[in-house]
N, C-alpha and C positions, 0 to 999 in steps of 0.2 A: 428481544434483541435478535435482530439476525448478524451474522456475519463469513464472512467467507469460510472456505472448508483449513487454505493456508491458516487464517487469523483465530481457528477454533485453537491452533495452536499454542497462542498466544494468550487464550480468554479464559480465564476462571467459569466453566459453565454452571457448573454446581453451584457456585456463589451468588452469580447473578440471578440464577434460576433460584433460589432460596429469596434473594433480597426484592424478586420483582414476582414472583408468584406466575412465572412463566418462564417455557424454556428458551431456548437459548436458541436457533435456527439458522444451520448451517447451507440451506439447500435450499430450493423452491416447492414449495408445495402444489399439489396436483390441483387443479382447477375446481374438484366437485369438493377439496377436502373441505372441512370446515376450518373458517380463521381462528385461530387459539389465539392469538396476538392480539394485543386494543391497539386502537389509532397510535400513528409514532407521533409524538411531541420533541423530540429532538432527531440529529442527526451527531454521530462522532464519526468520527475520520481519524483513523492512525497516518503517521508518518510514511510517506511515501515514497521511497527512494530508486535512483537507477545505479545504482553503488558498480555497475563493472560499463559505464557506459566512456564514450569516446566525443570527439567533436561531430563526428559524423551522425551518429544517433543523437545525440543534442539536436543539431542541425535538423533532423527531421521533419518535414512539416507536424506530422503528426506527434512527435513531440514539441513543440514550437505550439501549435494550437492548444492542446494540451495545457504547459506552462501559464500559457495568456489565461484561458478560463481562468487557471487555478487563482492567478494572482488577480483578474477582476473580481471571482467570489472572496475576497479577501484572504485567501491563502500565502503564505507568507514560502516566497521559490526560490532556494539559494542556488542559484544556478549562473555562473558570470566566473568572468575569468580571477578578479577580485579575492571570490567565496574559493574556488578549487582549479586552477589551469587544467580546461580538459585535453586531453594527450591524442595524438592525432591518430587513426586506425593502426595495430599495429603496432604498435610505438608502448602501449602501456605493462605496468607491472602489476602481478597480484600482489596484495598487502598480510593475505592472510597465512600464507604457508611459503615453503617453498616450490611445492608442486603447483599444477595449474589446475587442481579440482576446483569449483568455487564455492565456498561454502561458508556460513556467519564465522564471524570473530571472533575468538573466546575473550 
């Protein structure tokens, strides 16, 4: 399993490394290293969010293109005024505190 240096966060590495007989790989490895890893046979994908964005970042092409991939590979994109009214630059409030640090949710 590889996964990002954020998502080692998130990942039980000792379990998986127990359950699959290989570690866990947060980084890229150097070209001459030798591959520890066998062929991937799948891919997982955690949830991916812009949790402080506005209509303007929405709007983006590069979020826009983005979006479109995700929802042809079958990605399911709750993104629309419907799912959450995005707040125009500016305009929006933190949800998590009162200060404006930003930080997860308890």
């Amino acid at each position: 399993m590889i996964t990002s240096p954020g998502g080692r966060r998130f990942t039980d590495c000792d379990t998986l490394a127990a359950k699959t007989g290989h570690v866990v790989r947060n980084s890229h490895k150097e070209p001459d290293a030798p591959d520890t890893l066998p062929p991937a046979n799948t891919i997982e994908a955690a949830v991916v969010a812009m949790p402080f964005s506005n209509r303007a970042q929405i709007s983006s092409p590069a979020a826009q293109t983005a979006m479109t991939n995700l929802a042809q590979w079958g990605v399911t994109v709750l993104v629309a005024d419907d799912v959450y009214k995005q707040h125009d630059p500016g305009t929006g409030t933190y949800i998590c505190s009162s200060d404006t640090s930003p930080r997860r949710q308890s």
